[in-house]
VEXTORDREN-869016 format. One record per residue (C-alpha): residue number from 1; residue in three letters; chain; x, y, z. Coordinates in steps of 0.05 Angstrom, whole numbers, plus 5000, padded with zeros to 4 digits. Layout:
residues N
REC NUM ALA A X Y Z
...
//
This chain:
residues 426
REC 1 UNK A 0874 7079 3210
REC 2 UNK A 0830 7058 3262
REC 3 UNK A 0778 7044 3210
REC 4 UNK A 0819 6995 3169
REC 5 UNK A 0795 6938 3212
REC 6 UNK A 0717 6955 3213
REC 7 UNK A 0677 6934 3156
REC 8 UNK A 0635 6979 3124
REC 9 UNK A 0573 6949 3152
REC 10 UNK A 0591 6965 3226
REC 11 UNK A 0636 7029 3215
REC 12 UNK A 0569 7069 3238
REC 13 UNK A 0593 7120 3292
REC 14 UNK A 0536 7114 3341
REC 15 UNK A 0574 7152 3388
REC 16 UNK A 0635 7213 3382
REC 17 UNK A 0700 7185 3354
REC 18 UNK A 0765 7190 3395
REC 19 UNK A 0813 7193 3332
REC 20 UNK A 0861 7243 3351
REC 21 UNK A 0837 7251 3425
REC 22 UNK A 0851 7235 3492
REC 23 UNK A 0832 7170 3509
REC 24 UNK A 0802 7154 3577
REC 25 UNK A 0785 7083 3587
REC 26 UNK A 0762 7033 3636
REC 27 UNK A 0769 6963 3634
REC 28 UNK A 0725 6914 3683
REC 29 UNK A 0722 6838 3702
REC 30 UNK A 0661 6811 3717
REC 31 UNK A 0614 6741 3728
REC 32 UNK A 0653 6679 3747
REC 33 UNK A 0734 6662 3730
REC 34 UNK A 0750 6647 3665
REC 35 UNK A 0821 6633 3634
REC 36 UNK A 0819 6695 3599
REC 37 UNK A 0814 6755 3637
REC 38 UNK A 0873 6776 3665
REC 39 UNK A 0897 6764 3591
REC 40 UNK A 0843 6802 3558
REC 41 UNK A 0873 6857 3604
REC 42 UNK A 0939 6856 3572
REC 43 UNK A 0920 6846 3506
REC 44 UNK A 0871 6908 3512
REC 45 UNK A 0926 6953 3548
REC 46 UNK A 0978 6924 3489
REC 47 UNK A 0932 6957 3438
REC 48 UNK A 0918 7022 3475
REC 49 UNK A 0984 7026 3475
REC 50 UNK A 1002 7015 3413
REC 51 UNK A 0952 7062 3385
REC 52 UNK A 0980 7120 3428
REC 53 UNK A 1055 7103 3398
REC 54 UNK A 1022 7107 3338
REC 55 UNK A 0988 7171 3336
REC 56 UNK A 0921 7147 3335
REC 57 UNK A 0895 7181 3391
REC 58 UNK A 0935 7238 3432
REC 59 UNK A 0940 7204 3506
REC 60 UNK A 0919 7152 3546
REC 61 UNK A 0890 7129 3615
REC 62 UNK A 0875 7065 3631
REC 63 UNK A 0831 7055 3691
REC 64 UNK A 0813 6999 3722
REC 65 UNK A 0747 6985 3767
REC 66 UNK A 0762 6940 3825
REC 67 UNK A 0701 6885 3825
REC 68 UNK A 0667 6886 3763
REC 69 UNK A 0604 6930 3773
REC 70 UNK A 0605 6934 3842
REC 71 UNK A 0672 6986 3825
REC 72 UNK A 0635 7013 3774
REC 73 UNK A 0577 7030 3822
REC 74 UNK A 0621 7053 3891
REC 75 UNK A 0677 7095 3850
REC 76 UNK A 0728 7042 3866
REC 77 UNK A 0777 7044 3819
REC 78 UNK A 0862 7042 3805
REC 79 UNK A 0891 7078 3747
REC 80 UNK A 0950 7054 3717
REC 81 UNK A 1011 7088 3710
REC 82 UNK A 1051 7092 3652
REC 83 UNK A 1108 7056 3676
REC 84 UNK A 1070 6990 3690
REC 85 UNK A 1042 6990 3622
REC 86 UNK A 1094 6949 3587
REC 87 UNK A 1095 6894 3644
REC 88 UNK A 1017 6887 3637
REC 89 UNK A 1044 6831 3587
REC 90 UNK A 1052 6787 3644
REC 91 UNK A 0984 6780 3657
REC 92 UNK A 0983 6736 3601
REC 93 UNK A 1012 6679 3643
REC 94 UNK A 0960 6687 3706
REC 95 UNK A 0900 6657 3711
REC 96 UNK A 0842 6697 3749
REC 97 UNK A 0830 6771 3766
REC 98 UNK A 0882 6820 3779
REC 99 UNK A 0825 6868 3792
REC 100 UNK A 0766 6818 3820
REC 101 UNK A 0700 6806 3798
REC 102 UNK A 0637 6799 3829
REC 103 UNK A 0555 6781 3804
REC 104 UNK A 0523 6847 3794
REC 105 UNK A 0466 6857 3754
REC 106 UNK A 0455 6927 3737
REC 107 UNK A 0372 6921 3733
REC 108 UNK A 0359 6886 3797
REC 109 UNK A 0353 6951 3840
REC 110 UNK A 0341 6912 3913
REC 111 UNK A 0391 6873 3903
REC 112 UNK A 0451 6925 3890
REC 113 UNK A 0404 6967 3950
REC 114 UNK A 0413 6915 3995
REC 115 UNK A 0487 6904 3982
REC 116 UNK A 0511 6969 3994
REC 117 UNK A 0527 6986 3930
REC 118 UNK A 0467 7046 3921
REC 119 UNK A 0427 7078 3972
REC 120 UNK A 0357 7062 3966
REC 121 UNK A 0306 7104 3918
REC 122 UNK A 0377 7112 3875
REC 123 UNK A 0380 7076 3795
REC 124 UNK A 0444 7034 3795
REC 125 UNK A 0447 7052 3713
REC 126 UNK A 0442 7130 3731
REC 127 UNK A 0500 7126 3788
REC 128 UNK A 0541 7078 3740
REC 129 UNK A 0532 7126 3684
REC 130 UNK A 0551 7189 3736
REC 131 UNK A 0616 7149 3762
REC 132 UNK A 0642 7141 3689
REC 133 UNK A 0625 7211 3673
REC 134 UNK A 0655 7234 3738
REC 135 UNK A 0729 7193 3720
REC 136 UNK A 0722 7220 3647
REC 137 UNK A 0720 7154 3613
REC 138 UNK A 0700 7150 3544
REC 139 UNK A 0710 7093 3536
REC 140 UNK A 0690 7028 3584
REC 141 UNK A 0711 6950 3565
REC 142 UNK A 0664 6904 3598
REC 143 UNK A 0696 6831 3598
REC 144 UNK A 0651 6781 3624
REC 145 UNK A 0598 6732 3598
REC 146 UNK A 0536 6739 3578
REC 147 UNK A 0502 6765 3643
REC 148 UNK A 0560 6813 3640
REC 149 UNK A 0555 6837 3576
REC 150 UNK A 0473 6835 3566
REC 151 UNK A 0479 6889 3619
REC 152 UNK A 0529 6924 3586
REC 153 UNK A 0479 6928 3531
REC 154 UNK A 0423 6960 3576
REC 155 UNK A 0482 7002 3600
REC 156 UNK A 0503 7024 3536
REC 157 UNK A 0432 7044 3517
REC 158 UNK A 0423 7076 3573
REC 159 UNK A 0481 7125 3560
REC 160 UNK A 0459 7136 3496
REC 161 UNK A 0386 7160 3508
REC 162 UNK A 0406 7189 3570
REC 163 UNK A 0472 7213 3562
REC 164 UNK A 0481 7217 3491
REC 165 UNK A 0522 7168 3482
REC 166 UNK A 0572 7196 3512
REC 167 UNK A 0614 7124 3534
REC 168 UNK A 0628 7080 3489
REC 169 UNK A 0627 7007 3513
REC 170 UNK A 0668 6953 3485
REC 171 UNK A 0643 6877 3510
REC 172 UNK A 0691 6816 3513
REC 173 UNK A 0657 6752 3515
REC 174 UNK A 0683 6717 3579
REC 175 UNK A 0660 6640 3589
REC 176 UNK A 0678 6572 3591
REC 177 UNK A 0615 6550 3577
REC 178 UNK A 0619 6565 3492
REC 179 UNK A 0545 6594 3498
REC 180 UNK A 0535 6661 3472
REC 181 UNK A 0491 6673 3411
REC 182 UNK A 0518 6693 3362
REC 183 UNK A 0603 6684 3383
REC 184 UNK A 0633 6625 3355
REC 185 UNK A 0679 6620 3408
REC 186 UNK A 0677 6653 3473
REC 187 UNK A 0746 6668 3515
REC 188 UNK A 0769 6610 3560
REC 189 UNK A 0721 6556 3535
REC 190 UNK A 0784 6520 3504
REC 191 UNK A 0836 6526 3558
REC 192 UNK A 0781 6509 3609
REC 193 UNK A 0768 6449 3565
REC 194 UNK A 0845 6422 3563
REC 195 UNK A 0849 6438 3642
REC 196 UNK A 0786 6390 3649
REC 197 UNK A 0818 6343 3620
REC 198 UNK A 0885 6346 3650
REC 199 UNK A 0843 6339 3721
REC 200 UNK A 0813 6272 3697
REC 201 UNK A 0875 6247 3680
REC 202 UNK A 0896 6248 3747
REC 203 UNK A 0825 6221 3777
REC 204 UNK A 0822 6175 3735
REC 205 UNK A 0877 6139 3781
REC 206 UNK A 0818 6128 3831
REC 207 UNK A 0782 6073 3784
REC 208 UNK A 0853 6030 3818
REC 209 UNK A 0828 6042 3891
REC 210 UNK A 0770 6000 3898
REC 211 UNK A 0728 5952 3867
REC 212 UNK A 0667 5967 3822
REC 213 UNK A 0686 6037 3825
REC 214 UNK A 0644 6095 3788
REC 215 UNK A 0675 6162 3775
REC 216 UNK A 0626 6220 3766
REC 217 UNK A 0670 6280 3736
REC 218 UNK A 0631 6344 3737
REC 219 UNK A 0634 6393 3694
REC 220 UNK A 0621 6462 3683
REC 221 UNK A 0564 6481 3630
REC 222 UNK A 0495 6507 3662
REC 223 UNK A 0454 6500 3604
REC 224 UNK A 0513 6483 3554
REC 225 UNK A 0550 6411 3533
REC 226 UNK A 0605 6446 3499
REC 227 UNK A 0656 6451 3550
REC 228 UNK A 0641 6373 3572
REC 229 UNK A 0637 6350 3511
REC 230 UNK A 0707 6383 3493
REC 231 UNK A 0744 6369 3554
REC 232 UNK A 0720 6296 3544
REC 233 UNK A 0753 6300 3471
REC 234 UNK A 0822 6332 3495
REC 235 UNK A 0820 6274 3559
REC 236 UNK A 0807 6214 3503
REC 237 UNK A 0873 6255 3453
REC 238 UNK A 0922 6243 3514
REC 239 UNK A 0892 6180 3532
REC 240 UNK A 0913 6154 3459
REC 241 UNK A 0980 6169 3464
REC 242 UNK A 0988 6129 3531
REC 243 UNK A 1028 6070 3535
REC 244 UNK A 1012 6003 3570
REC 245 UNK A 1063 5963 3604
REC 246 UNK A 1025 5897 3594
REC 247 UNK A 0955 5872 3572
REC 248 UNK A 0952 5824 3634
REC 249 UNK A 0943 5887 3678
REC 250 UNK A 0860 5902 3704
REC 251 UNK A 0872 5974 3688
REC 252 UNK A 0876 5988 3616
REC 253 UNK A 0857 6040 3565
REC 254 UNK A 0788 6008 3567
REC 255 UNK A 0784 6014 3628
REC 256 UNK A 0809 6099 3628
REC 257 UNK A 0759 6111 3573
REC 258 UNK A 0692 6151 3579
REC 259 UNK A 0638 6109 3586
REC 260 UNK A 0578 6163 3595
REC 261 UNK A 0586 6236 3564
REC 262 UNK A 0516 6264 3596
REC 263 UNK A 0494 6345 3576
REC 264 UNK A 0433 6378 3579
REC 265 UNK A 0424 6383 3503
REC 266 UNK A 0429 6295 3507
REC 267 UNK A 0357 6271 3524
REC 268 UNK A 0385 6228 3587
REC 269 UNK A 0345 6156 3601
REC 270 UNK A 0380 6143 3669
REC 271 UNK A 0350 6072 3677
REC 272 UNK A 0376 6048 3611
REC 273 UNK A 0438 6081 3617
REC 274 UNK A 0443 6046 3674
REC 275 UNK A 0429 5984 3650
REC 276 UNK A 0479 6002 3596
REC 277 UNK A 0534 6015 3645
REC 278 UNK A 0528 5957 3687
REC 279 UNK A 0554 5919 3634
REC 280 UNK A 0615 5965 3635
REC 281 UNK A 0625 5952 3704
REC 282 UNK A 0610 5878 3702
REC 283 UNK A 0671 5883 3649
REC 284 UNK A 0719 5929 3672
REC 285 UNK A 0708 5939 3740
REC 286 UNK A 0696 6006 3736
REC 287 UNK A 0655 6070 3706
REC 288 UNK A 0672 6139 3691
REC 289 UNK A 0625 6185 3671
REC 290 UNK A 0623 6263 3639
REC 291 UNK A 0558 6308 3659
REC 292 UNK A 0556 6372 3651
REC 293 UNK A 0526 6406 3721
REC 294 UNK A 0464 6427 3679
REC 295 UNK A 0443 6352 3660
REC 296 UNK A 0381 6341 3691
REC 297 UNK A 0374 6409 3732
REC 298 UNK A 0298 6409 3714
REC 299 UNK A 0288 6341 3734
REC 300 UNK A 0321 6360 3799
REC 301 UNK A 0284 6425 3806
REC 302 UNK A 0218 6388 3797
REC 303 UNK A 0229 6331 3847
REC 304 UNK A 0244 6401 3901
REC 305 UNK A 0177 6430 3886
REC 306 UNK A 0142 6383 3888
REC 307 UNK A 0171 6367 3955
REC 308 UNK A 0161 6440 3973
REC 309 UNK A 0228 6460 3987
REC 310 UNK A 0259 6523 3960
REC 311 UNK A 0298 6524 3898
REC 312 UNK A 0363 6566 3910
REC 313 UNK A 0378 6622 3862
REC 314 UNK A 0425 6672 3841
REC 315 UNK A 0413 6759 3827
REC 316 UNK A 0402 6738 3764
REC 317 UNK A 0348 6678 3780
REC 318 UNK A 0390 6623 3756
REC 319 UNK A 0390 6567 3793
REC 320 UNK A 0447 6555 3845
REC 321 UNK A 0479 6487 3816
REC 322 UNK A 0524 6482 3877
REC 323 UNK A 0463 6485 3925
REC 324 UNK A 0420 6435 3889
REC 325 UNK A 0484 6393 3877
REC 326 UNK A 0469 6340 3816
REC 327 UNK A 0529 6302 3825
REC 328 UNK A 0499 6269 3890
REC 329 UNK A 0433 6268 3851
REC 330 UNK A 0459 6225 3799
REC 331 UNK A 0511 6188 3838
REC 332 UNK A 0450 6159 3880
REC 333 UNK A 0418 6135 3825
REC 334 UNK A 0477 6108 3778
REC 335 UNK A 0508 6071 3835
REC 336 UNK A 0447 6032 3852
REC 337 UNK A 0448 6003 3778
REC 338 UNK A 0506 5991 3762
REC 339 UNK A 0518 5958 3831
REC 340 UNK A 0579 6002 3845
REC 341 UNK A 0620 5988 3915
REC 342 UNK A 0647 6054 3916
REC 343 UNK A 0622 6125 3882
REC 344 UNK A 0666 6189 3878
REC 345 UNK A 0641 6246 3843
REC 346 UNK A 0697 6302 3827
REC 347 UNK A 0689 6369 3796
REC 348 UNK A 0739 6406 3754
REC 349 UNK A 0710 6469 3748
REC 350 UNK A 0749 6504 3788
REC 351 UNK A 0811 6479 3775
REC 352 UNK A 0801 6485 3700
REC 353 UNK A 0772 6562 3702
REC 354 UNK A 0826 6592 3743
REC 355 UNK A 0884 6569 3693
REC 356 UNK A 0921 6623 3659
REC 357 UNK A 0897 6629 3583
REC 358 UNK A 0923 6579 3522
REC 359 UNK A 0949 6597 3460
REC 360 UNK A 0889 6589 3429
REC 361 UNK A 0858 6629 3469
REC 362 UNK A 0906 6682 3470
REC 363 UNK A 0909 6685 3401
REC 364 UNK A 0827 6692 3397
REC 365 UNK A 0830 6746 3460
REC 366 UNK A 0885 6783 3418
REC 367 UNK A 0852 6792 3353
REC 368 UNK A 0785 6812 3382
REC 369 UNK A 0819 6864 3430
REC 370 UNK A 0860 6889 3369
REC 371 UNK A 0795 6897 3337
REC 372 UNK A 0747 6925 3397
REC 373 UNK A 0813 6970 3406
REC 374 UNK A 0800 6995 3337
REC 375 UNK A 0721 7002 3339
REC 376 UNK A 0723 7041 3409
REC 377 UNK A 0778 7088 3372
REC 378 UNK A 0716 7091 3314
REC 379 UNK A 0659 7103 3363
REC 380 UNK A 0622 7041 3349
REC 381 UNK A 0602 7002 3411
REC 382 UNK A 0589 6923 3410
REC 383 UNK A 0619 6859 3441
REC 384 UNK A 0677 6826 3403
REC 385 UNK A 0685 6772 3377
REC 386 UNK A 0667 6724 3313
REC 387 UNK A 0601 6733 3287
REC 388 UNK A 0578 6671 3269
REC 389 UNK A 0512 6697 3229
REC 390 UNK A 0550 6735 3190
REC 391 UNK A 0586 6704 3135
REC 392 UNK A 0658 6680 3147
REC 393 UNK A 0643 6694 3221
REC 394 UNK A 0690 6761 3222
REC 395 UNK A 0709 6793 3288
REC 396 UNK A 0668 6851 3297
REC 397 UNK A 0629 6889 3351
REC 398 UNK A 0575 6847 3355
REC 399 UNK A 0511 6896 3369
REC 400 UNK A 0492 6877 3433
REC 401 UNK A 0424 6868 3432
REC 402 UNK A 0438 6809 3386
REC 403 UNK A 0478 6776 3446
REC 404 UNK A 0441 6731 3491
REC 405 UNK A 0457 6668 3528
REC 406 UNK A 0428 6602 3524
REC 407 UNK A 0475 6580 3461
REC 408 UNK A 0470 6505 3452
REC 409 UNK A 0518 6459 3438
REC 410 UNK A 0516 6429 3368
REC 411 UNK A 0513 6350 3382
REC 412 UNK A 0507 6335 3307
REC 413 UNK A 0574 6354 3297
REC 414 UNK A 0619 6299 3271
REC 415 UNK A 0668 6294 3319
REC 416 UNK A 0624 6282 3379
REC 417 UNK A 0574 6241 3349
REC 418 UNK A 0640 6194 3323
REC 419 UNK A 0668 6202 3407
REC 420 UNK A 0596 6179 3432
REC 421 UNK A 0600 6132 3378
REC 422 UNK A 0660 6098 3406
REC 423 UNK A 0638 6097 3486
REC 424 UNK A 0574 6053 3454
REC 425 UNK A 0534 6112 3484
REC 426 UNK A 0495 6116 3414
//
């Protein structure tokens, strides 16, 4: 039974169970790539399925809207037929969107007005709630981050106090960045982190094309450290198991290592880290250094103010990273003291979020879409995953007005404070 898998805590039917029933759902990408999404598509469809073979519910339609909430909003939308749903298993081995995304936040009425996507003096929740109602879907999954699935939760309340509940909406944490309170592990973080790293491996190669070189490697994380400070860990793993043709040779594995990991949860003293790293360079001949693109953003966004220029931000009023770019910020700065000849700074971020999803994570997306599977079947909305304030940290449908962004990385952990350990950063 559909129940089985819901613990008595949760199994609360705030909206009309489809035991037994036809069962019309919707599935939606939203928010930037992750290395999850086309597989969280498969390993929805793969329980849908299996439920229907089952006898859990009577039939099945699985829709899908094209765009995240921009579909949602304009009616655009594929259904797909019952002869593809067996090869939906191949999505596993894609990385990106089979059915695109896009930024759309529900609540900001101009903005969805002045994109086309509602006529003005229209609600984007009320025409949202119409479309769904108008395609007969009972039930919606929203996979995306937390932008994504915050408005999922003003979406789902919505429905219920204006249309009694009548969809049920199943979230699936989307990000690389690891920062959703209260998931343990959001989709893609970990294959985002091990494609990070395989980039570096190759840039690394640049500390042999000049002189006093400094490598700045970018990485993803607005307000996060996680998925630097993990794709720094995976990088150092293969670095371990490299072999050296000779000791005589400039480039070594001193000379590969890390010798900065920078995040915004890190107070950052840029002078004495500079003063730090010159005596790397002095050494080796060479720096490389890990930031996450969120180190230092308020310093940054200060130093515009004050200067009175405008501060570029997104629908949802985060700051544009790409606009106010803090790799040149930083590589400025950090050349100047450690008196570098050359500076590159690369990012990997999208090169590491557009891989296809790992085993881990395919394992993780398969076990929470078994389980949201389950719950929608139950009538209990929520976003999947494992709830780390409960105890154990069980997959469940997480209510969502307990999710919220913002999550920061843990730096007390052991196994970073042992990697900055062995940099000399601390």
């Amino acid at each position: 039974m559909a129940s089985s898998l819901l613990s008595k805590s949760v199994y609360l039917r705030s909206h009309s169970a489809i035991e037994g029933k036809h069962a019309h759902v919707a599935m939606m990408t939203s928010g930037g790539l992750a290395p999850c999404l086309s597989s969280s598509i498969a390993q929805l469809a793969k329980y849908w399925v299996k439920a229907l073979r089952e006898g859990q519910i009577a039939g099945l339609t699985l829709r899908c809207y094209i765009d995240g909430y921009a579909g949602v909003l304009t009616g655009n939308s594929i259904v797909i037929p019952e002869s593809d749903w067996d090869r939906l298993v191949h999505l596993n081995d894609l990385g990106g969107s089979p059915i695109g995304n896009s930024r759309v936040k529900l609540t900001n009425v101009k903005d969805c007005v002045k994109r086309g996507f509602i006529q003005e003096g229209d609600d984007p929740l009320e025409i949202a709630a119409q479309q769904l109602m108008k395609d007969g879907i009972n039930v919606i999954h929203t996979i995306g981050g937390d932008d994504t699935n915050t408005q999922a939760a003003v979406l789902s309340k919505y429905l219920m106090d204006k249309h009694n509940g009548s969809v049920i909406v199943i979230g699936m944490p989307k990000t690389i960045d690891n920062d959703v309170v209260p998931i343990k592990q959001t989709f893609g973080a970990d294959t985002a982190a091990q494609q990070g790293a395989i980039f570096f491996n190759n840039i690394v190669n640049e500390d042999t094309a000049n002189p006093r070189m400094l490598i700045l490697h970018e990485v993803m994380g607005r307000d996060c450290g996680y998925l630097t400070a993990k794709t720094a860990q995976y990088y150092r793993e293969t670095l371990a198991t490299q072999q050296f043709a000779s000791d005589l040779f400039p480039s070594s594995r001193s000379s590969r290592d890390i010798h900065a990991i920078w995040i915004p949860e890190l107070k950052l003293d840029l002078l004495a880290e500079g003063s730090r790293l010159k005596k790397v360079m002095d050494e080796h001949g060479c720096v490389n250094v890990f930031f996450g693109e969120g180190t230092g953003v308020e310093e940054i966004v200060r130093d515009m103010e004050a200067n009175g220029e405008e501060v570029p931000r997104d629908a949802f009023g985060h700051v544009t990273l790409n606009k106010i770019n803090p790799g040149e910020y930083f590589s400025k700065r950090l050349a100047k003291y450690v008196e570098a000849e050359k500076t590159i700074v690369q990012k990997s971020g999208y090169f590491a979020r557009s891989a296809a999803a790992n085993d881990f994570d395919r394992d993780l997306i398969g076990r929470c879409a078994e389980v949201g599977v389950a719950s929608a079947i139950a009538g209990v909305s929520g976003c999947m995953g494992e709830d780390e304030e409960r105890e154990g940290s069980p997959i469940r449908p997480i209510e969502f007005e307990r999710i919220k962004g913002g999550k920061a990385f843990d730096i007390e952990q052991e196994w970073f404070q042992t990697m900055l350990k062995e940099i000399g950063q601390i």
